[in-house]
C-alpha positions as CSV (number, residue, x, y, z in Angstrom):
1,X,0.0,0.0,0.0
2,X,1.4,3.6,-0.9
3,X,1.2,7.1,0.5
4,X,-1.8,8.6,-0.7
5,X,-2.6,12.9,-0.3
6,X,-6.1,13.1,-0.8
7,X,-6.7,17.4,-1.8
8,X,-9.4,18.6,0.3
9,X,-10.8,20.6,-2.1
10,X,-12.7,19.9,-5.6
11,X,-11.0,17.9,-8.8
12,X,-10.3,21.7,-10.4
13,X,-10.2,25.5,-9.9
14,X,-10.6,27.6,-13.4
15,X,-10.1,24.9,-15.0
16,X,-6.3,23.7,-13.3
17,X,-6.6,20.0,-12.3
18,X,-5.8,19.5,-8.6
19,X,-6.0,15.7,-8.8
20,X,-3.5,15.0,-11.0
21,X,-3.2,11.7,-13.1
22,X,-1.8,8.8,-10.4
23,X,1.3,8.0,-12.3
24,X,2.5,11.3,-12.5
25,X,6.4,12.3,-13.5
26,X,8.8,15.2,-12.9
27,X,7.0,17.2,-15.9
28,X,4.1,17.0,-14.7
29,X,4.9,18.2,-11.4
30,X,7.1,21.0,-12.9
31,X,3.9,21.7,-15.2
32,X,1.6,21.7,-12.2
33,X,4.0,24.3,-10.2
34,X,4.0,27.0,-13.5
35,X,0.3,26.7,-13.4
36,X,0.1,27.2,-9.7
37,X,2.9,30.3,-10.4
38,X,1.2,31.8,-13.0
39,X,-2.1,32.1,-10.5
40,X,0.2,33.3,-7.9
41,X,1.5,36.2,-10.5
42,X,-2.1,37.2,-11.1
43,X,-2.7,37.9,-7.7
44,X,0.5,39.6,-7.4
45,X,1.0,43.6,-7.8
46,X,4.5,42.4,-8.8
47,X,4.4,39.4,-11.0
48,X,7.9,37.6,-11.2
49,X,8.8,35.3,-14.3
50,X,9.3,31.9,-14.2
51,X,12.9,30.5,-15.0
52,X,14.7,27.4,-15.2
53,X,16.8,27.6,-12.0
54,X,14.1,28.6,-10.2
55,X,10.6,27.0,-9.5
56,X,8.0,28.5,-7.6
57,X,4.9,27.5,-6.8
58,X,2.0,29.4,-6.5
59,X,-1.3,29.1,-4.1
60,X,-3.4,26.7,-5.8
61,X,-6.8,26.4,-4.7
62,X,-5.9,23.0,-3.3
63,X,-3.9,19.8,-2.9
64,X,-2.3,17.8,-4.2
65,X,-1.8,13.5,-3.8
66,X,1.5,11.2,-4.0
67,X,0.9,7.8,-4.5
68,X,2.8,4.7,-4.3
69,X,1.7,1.4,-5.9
70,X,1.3,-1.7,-3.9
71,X,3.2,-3.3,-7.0
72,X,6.6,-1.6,-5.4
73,X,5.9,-1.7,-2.3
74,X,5.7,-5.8,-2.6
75,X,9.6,-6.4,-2.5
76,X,9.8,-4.7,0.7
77,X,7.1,-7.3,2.5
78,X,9.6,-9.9,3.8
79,X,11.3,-7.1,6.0
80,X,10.8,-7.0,9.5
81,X,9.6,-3.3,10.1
82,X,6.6,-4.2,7.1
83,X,4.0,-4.1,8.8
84,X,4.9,-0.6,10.6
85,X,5.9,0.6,7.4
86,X,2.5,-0.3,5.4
87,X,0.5,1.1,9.0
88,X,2.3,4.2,7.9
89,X,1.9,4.0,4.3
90,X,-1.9,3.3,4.8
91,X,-2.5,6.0,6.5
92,X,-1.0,8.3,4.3
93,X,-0.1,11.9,4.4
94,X,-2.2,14.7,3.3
95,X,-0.6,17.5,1.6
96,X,-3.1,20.6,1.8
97,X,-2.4,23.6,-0.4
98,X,-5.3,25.8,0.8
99,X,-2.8,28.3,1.8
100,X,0.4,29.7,0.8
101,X,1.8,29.8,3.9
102,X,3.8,27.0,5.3
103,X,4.4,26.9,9.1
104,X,7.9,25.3,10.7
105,X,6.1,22.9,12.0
106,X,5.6,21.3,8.9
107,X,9.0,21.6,8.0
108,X,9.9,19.8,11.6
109,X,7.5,17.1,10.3
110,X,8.8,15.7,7.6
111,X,13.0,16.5,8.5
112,X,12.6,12.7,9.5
113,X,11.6,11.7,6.2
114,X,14.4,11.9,3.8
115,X,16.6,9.4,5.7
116,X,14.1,7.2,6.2
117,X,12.9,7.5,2.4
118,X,16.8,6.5,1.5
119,X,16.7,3.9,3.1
120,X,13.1,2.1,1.8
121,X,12.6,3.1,-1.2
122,X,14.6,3.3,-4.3
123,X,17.4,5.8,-5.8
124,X,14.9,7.2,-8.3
125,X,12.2,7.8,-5.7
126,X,14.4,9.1,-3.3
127,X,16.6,11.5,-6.0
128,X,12.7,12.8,-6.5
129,X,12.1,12.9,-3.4
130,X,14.8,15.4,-2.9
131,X,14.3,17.0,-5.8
132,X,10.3,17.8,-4.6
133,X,11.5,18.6,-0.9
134,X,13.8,21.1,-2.3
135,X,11.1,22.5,-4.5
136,X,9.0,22.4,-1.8
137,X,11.5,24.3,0.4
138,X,12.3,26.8,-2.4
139,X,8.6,27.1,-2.5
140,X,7.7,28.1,0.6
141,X,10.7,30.7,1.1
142,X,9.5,32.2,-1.9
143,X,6.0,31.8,-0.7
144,X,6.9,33.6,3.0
145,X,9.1,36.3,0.8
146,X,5.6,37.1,-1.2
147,X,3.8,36.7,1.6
148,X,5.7,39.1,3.5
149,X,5.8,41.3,0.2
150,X,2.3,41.0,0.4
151,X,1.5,41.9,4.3
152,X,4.3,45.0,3.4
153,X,2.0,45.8,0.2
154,X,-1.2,44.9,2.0
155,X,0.3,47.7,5.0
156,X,1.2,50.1,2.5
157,X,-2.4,49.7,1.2
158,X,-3.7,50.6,4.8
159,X,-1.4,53.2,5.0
160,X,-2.2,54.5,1.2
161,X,-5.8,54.2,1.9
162,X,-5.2,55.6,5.5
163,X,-3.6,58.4,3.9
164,X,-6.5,58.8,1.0
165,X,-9.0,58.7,4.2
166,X,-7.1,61.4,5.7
167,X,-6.9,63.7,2.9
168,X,-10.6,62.7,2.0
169,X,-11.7,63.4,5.5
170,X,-9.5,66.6,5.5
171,X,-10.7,67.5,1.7
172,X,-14.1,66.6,3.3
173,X,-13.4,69.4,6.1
174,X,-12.2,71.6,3.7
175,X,-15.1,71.3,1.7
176,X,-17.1,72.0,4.3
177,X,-15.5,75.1,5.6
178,X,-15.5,76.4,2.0
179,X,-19.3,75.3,2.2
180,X,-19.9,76.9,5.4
181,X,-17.4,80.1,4.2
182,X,-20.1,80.6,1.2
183,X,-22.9,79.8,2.9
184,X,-21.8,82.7,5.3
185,X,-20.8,84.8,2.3
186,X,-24.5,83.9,0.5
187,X,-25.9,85.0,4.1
188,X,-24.1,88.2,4.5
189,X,-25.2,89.0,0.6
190,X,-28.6,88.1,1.4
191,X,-28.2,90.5,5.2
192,X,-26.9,93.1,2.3
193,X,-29.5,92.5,-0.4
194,X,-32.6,92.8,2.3
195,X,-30.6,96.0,4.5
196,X,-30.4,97.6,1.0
197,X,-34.4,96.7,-0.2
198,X,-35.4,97.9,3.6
199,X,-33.0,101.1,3.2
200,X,-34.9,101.8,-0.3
201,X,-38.2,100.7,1.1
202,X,-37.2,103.3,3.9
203,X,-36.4,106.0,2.1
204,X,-39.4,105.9,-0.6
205,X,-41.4,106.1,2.6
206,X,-39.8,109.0,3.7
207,X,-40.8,110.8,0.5
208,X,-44.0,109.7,0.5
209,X,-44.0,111.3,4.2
210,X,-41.7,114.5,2.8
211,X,-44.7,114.4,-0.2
212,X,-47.5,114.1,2.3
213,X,-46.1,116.4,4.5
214,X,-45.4,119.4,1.5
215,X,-49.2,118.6,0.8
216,X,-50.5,119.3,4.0
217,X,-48.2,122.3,4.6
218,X,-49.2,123.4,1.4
219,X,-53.1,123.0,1.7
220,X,-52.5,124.9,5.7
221,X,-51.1,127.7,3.7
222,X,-53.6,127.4,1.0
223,X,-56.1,127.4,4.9
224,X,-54.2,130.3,6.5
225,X,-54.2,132.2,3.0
226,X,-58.0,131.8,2.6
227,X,-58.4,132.8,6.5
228,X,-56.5,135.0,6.5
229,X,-58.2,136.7,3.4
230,X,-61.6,136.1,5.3
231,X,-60.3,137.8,8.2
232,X,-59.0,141.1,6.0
233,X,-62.1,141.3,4.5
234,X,-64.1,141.0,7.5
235,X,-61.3,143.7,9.0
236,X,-62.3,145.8,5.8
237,X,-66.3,145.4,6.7
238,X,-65.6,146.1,10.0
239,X,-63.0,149.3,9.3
240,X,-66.3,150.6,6.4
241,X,-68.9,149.9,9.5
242,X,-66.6,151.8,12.1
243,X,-66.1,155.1,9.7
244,X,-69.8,154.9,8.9
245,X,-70.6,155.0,12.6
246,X,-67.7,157.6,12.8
247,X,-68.8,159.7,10.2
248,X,-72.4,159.8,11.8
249,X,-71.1,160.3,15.4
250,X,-68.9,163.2,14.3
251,X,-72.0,165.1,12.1
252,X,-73.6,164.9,15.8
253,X,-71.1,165.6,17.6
254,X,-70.4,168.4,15.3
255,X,-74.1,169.4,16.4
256,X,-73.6,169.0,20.3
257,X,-70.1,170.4,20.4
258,X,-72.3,173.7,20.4
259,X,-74.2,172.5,23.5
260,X,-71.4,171.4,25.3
261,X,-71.3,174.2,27.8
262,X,-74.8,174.3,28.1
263,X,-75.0,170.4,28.7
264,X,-72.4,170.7,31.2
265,X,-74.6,173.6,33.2
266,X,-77.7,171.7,32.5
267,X,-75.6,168.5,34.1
268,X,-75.6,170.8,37.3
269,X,-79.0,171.9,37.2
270,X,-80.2,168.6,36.7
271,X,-78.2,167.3,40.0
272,X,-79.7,170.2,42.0
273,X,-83.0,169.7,40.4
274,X,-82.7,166.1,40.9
275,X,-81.7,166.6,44.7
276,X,-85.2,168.9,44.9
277,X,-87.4,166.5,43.2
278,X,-86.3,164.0,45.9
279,X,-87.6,166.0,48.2
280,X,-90.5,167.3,46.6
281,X,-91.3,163.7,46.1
282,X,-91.8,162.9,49.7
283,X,-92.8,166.2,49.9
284,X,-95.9,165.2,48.1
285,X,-96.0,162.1,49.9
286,X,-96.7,163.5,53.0
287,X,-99.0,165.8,51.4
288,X,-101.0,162.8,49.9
289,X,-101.0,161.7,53.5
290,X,-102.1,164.5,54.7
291,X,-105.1,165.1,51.9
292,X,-103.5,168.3,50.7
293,X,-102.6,166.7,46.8
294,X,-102.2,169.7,44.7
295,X,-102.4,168.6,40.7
296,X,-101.5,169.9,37.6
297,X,-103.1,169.6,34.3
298,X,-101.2,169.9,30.8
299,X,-102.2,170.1,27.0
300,X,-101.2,167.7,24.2
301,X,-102.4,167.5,21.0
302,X,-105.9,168.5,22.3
303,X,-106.0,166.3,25.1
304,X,-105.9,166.6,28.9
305,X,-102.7,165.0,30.5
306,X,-102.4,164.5,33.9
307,X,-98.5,163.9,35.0
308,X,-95.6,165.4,37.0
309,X,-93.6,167.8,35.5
310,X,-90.6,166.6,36.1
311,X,-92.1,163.1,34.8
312,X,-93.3,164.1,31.7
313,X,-89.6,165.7,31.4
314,X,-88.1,162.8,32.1
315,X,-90.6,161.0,29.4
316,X,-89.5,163.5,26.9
317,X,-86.1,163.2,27.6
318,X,-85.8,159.5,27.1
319,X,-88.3,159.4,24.1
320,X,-85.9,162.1,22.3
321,X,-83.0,159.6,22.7
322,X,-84.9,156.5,21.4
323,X,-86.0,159.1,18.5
324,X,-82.4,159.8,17.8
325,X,-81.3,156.1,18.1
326,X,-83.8,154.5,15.7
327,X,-82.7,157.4,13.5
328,X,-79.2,156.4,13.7
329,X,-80.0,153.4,13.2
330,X,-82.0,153.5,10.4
331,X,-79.3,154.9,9.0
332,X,-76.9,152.5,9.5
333,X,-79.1,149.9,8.0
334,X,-79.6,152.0,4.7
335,X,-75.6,152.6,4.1
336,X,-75.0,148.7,5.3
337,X,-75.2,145.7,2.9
338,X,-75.6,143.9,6.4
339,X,-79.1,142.2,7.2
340,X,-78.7,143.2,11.1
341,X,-82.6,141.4,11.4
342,X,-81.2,138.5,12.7
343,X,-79.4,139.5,15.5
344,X,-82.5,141.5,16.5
345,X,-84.3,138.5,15.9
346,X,-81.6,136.1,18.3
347,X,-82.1,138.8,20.9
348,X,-85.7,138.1,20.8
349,X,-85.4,134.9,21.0
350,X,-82.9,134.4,24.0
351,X,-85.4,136.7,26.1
352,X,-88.7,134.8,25.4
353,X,-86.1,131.6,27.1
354,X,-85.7,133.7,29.7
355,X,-86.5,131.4,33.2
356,X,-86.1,131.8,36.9
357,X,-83.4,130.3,37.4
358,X,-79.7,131.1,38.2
359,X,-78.3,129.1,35.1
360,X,-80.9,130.4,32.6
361,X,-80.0,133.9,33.8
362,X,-76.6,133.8,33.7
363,X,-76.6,131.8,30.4
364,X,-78.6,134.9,28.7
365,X,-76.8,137.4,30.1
366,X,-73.8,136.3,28.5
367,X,-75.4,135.5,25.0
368,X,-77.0,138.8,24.7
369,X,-73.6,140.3,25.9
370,X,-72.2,138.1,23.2
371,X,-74.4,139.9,20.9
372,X,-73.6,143.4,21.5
373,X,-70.4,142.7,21.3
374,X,-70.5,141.0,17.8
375,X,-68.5,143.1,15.6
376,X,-70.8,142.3,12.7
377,X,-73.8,144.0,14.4
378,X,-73.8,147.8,15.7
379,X,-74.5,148.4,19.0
380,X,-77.1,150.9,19.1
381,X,-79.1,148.4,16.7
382,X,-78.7,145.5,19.7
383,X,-79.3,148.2,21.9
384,X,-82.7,149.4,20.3
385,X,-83.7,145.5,19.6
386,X,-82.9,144.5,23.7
387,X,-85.4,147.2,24.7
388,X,-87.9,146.7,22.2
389,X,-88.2,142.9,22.7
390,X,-87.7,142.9,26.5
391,X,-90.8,145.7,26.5
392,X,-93.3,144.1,24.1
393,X,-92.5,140.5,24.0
394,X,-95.7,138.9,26.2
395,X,-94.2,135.5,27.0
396,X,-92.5,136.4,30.6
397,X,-93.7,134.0,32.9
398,X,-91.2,135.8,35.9
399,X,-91.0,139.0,35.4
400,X,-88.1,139.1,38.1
401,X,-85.8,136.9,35.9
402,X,-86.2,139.1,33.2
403,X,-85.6,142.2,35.8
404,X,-82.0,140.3,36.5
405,X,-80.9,140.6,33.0
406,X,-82.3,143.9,32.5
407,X,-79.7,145.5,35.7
408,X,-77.2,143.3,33.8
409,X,-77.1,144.6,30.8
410,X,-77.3,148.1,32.0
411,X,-74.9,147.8,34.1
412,X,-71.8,147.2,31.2
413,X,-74.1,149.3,28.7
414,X,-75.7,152.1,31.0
415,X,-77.5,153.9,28.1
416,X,-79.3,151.2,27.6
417,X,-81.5,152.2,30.3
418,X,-83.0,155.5,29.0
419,X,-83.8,153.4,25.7
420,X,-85.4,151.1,27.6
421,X,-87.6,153.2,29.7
422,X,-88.4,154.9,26.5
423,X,-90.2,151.6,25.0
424,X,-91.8,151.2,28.8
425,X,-93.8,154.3,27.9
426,X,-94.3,153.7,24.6
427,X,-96.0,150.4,25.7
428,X,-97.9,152.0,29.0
429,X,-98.0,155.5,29.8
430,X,-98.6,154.5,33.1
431,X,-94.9,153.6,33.5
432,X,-94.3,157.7,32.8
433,X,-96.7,158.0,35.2
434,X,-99.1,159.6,33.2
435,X,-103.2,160.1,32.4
436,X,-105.2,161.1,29.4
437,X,-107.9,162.7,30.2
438,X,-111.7,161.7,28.2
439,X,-109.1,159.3,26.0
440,X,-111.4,157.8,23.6
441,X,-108.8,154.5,23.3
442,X,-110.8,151.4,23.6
443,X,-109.5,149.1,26.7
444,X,-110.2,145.5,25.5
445,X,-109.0,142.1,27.8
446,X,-105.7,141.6,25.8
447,X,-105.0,145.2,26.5
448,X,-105.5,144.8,30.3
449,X,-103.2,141.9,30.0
450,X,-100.7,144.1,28.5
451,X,-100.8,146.7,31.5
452,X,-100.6,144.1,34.0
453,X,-97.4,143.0,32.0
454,X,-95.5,145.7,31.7
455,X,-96.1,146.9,35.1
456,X,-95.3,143.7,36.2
457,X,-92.2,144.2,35.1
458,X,-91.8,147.6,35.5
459,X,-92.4,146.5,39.8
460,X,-89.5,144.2,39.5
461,X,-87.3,146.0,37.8
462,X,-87.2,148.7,40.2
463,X,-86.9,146.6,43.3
464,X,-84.4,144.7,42.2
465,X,-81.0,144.9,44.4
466,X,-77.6,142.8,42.9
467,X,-75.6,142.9,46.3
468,X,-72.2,141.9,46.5
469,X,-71.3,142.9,43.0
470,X,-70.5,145.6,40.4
471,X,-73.8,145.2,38.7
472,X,-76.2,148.2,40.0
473,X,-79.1,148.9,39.2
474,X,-80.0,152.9,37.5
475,X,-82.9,152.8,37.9
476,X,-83.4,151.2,41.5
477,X,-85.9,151.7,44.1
478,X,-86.4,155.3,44.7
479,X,-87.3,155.5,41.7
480,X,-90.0,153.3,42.4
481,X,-90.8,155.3,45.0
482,X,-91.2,158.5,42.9
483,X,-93.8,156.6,40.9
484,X,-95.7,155.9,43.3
485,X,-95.7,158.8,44.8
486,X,-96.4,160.5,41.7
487,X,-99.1,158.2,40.6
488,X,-100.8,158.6,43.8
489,X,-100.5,162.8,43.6
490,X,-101.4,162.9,39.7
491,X,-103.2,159.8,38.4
492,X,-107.0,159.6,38.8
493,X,-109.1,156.2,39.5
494,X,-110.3,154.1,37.2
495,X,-110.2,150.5,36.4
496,X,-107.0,151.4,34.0
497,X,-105.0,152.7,36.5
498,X,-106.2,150.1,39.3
499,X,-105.0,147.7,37.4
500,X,-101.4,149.3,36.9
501,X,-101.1,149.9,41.0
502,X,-102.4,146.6,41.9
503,X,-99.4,145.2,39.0
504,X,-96.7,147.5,40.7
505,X,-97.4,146.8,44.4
506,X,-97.5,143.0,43.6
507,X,-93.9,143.5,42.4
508,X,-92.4,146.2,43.9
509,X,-94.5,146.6,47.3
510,X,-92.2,143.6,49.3
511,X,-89.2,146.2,47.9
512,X,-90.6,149.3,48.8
513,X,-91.8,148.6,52.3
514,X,-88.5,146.7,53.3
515,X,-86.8,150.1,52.2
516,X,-89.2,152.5,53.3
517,X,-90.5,150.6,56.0
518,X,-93.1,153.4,57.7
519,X,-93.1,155.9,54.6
520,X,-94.3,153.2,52.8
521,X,-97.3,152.2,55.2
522,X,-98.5,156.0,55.2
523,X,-98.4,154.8,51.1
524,X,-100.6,152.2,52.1
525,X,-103.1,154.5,54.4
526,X,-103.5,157.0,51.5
527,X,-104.3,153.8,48.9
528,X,-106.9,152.3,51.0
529,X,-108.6,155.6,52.3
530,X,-108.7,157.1,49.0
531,X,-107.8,155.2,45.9
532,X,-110.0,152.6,47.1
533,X,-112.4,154.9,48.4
534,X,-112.7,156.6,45.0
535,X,-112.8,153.4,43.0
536,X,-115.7,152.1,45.0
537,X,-117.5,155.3,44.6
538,X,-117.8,154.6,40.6
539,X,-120.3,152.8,39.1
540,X,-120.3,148.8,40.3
541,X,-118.6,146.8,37.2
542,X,-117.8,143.1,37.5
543,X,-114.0,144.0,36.8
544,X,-113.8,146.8,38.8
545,X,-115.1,145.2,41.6
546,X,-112.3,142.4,40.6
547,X,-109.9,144.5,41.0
548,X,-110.7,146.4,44.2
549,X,-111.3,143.2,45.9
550,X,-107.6,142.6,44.5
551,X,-106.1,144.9,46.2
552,X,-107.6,145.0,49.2
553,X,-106.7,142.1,49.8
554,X,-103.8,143.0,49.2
555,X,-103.4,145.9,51.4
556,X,-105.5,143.4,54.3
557,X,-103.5,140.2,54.1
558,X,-100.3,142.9,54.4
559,X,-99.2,140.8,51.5
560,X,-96.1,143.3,51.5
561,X,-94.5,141.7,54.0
562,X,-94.1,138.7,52.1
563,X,-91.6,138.0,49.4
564,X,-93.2,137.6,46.4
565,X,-93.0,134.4,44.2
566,X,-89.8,134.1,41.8
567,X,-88.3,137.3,43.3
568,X,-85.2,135.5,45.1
569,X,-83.4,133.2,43.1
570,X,-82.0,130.2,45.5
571,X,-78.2,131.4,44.3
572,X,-79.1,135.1,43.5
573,X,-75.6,135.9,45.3
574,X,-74.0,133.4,43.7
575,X,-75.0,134.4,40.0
576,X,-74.0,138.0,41.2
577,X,-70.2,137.2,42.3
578,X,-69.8,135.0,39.4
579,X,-71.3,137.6,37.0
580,X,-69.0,140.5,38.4
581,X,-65.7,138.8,37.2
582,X,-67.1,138.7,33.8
583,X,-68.2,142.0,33.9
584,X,-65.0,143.2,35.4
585,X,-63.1,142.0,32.6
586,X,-65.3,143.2,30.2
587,X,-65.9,147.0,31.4
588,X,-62.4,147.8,30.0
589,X,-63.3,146.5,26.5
590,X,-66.6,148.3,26.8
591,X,-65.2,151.8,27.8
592,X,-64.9,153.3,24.6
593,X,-68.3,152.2,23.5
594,X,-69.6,153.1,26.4
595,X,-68.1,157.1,26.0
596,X,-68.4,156.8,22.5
597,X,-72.4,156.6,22.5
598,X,-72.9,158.2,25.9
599,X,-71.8,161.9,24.5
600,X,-75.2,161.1,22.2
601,X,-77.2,160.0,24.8
């Protein structure tokens, strides 16, 4: 039995036999290793050629067998180690050539072999024998030295492909820094691009605003041009309506600068006169008292007028100056393009809103002072149109309230007064006071509601007393006294004139007695034991008798003493302190119109 190497492996690889024929010779071992070389070369990054002294053997995909027959082997039976031998022989030796590295051991392995081979076996098989160990030594140094070229090339791979990592990695890094570098650069262009649109955007805004604000300056000049134009020719109407009123205040002054003197003496006359009439007044009161009434009788236009003297003076005096006023005034209106109607129509108006309270007071005041201060509207025409309204307009529900405004207004525009008093007997001569005598005039209900009216009024406005303030009152309470005093002296009887005293003493009699305290009860004596007395001695009349029980009861219930209904406000001292600031503040403005009319009147 022979050695047999059994390859572990298939028959072939790509087509190389690895099981080769069982006899096999020298050739076709030699043939087998150039096969097994020339697969090693392929594999190789340095290929080496094959050459006659030298035999390598490349890595075959297997192994290879040696065989011996059993036909050799025979001769050798008879010896005594045969059996060991053939034990040995049988079981062979594997040769593996899975890999191309050959360990020592192996070498150790078979260094017992060749010896041991020379002496078995033939000269031929042991001269072959040599020949394949050597081979096979040859072989594996050459194998280690490619192996080891191998693990160098394989290490300068690693180290190659480390390197190609690094510089990837590092080209990688590089990249990525140049990425993040223009990324960075895109950013700040895009920061660059959007601050630029944002400045653009910003300053088209601020034309826009520079446009916007050019217009607006422009259409406040266009404003302020047009006001301003408004306001010269408003100057210009004004300047035309002052040297219109000029021109006609210097033609009369022109006319009184002749009087002057005279005016100035009849000033004095009039304050000594004045101081007589005072006491000629209660001169005549006591004489009424007494029953010792002396009267005087006057002609006028055919009539019989029963009056004071110094009343019907005073009546002409004031009538004279309304005259001259609505003259004035009339020519104003004719020279003006103005329609002054209404102002004289608000006028009207805020007095018929006239109410008894401190707030409606004080809020007409100030209108009408509004008005007459309106340098659209002259004041002698607001003047003329307060007097006129506050006389004839019927709706006065307190006569007191209306009173209030009246002292007022008269007191920042004293000539006022006269004009008023002027339409008060133009309305009722009994305001003078004053009798017709046989006067045909017809006295129907709506003109008794008249008298009562004006009267009415006429009462409060005399009583009336603003304490605490610069309002004052002109025409105050003795000249309520005089009236009555005169009306008692001078005015007969009758139903007309009841109903004026009755009127007056339901106003003015609280007024009069708290001033006059026992004067005015002799007053009182003389109306009941006479007046009364003569009115119950005419013929009996429904209304008469009305009116005598009127004011007898009057005169009994000593309704005097009580203050009548509406005459207090509940903040009358109150509406005066806050009036007086106003008219403080306004008597400087008003001083020139004041002097510039009151030489006229």
């Amino acid at each position: 039995m022979g050695i047999v190497l059994e390859p572990p492996c298939p028959k072939s690889v790509d087509g190389i036999s690895i099981d080769p024929e069982p006899n096999w010779n020298f050739d076709s071992l030699v043939a087998e290793i150039e096969s097994v070389e020339k697969k090693l070369n392929g594999f190789s990054m340095f290929p080496q050629p094959i050459t006659n002294t030298t035999l390598r053997v490349g890595r075959s995909s297997g192994g290879f067998v040696m065989r011996v027959s059993e036909d050799e082997m025979e001769s050798y039976e008879d010896e005594e180690d045969k059996e060991d031998y053939s034990q040995i022989c049988t079981a062979g030796k594997r040769f593996a050539c899975d890999e191309l590295y050959l360990s020592d051991e192996s070498d150790d392995e078979f260094d017992y072999e060749p010896e041991y081979m020379m002496n078995k076996m033939g000269l031929a098989e042991s001269a072959l024998y040599e020949v394949i160990n050597d081979h096979q030594n040859e072989i594996k140094d050459d194998i280690r030295n490619q192996v080891s070229v191998v693990e160098t090339e394989i290490m300068n791979e690693i180290e190659t492909s480390r390197s190609a990592i690094a510089r990837v990695e590092k080209y990688s890094e590089t990249r990525k820094e140049v990425e993040r570098k223009l990324d960075l650069q895109y950013q700040r262009k895009v920061a660059e691009a959007l601050d630029t649109h944002l400045t653009a955007v910003q300053r088209e805004h601020k034309i826009k605003s520079q446009i916007e604000e050019r217009k607006i300056r422009s259409e406040e000049a266009q404003e302020e041009a047009r006001r301003k134009e408004r306001a010269h020719q408003e100057e210009k109407i004004r300047q035309e309506k002052a040297r219109t009123e000029a021109e006609m205040l210097a033609k009369i002054r022109a006319e009184e600068e002749k009087k002057e003197v005279e005016r100035k003496a009849a000033k004095e006359v009039a304050d000594r006169k004045a101081a007589e009439q005072k006491l000629a007044e209660q001169k005549a009161v006591i004489e009424s008292v007494t029953g010792s009434s002396a009267t005087s009788n006057a002609q006028a236009g055919g009539k019989s007028i029963r009056a004071a003297e110094n009343a019907l003076t005073l009546e002409n005096h004031r009538l004279k100056k309304l005259e001259e006023l609505e003259t004035m005034n009339q020519s104003l209106k004719s020279r003006s393009n103005e329609n002054f109607s209404s102002f004289e129509k608000h006028i009207g108006r805020v007095i018929r809103q006239i109410s008894g309270t401190k707030d409606s007071v004080s809020g007409k005041i100030n209108e009408i002072v509004k008005i007459f201060k309106d340098p659209r509207c002259p004041v002698s025409i607001s003047i003329a149109a307060f007097a006129k309204k506050m006389v004839t307009t019927k709706e006065k529900p307190n006569p007191f309230a209306s009173s209030y405004v009246i002292v007022y207004i008269t007191s920042q525009f004293p000539q006022a007064m006269d004009i008023l008093l002027a339409e008060f007997h133009k309305a009722c001569i009994y305001t003078v006071p004053k009798h017709i005598i046989n006067s045909q005039s017809a006295w129907d209900s709506d003109a008794y509601e008249r008298l009562d009216s004006i009267m009415r009024l006429y009462g409060a406005l005399v009583q009336t007393d603003i304490r605490g303030g610069n309002a004052t009152n002109v025409h105050g309470i003795e000249h309520g006294w005089a009236w009555l005093a005169r009306f008692l002296n001078k005015i007969p009887a009758n139903r007309a004139t009841a109903t004026a005293l009755n009127s007056f003493l339901q106003t003015a009699g609280f007024g009069l007695h708290q001033r006059y305290k026992s004067q005015f009860m002799k007053v009182v004596n003389v109306v009941r034991e006479h007046f009364l007395q003569k009115l119950k001695a005419k013929k009996d009349t429904s209304d008469l008798l009305l009116i005598i029980a009127e004011i007898t009861a009057y005169l009994d219930d000593r309704m005097y003493l009580k203050e009548p209904e509406g005459r207090s406000m509940k903040t009358t001292s109150t509406l005066s302190s806050e009036y007086t600031a106003e008219i403080n503040q306004q008597n400087d403005n008003q001083n020139y119109k004041n002097n510039y009319y009151r030489g006229y009147y």
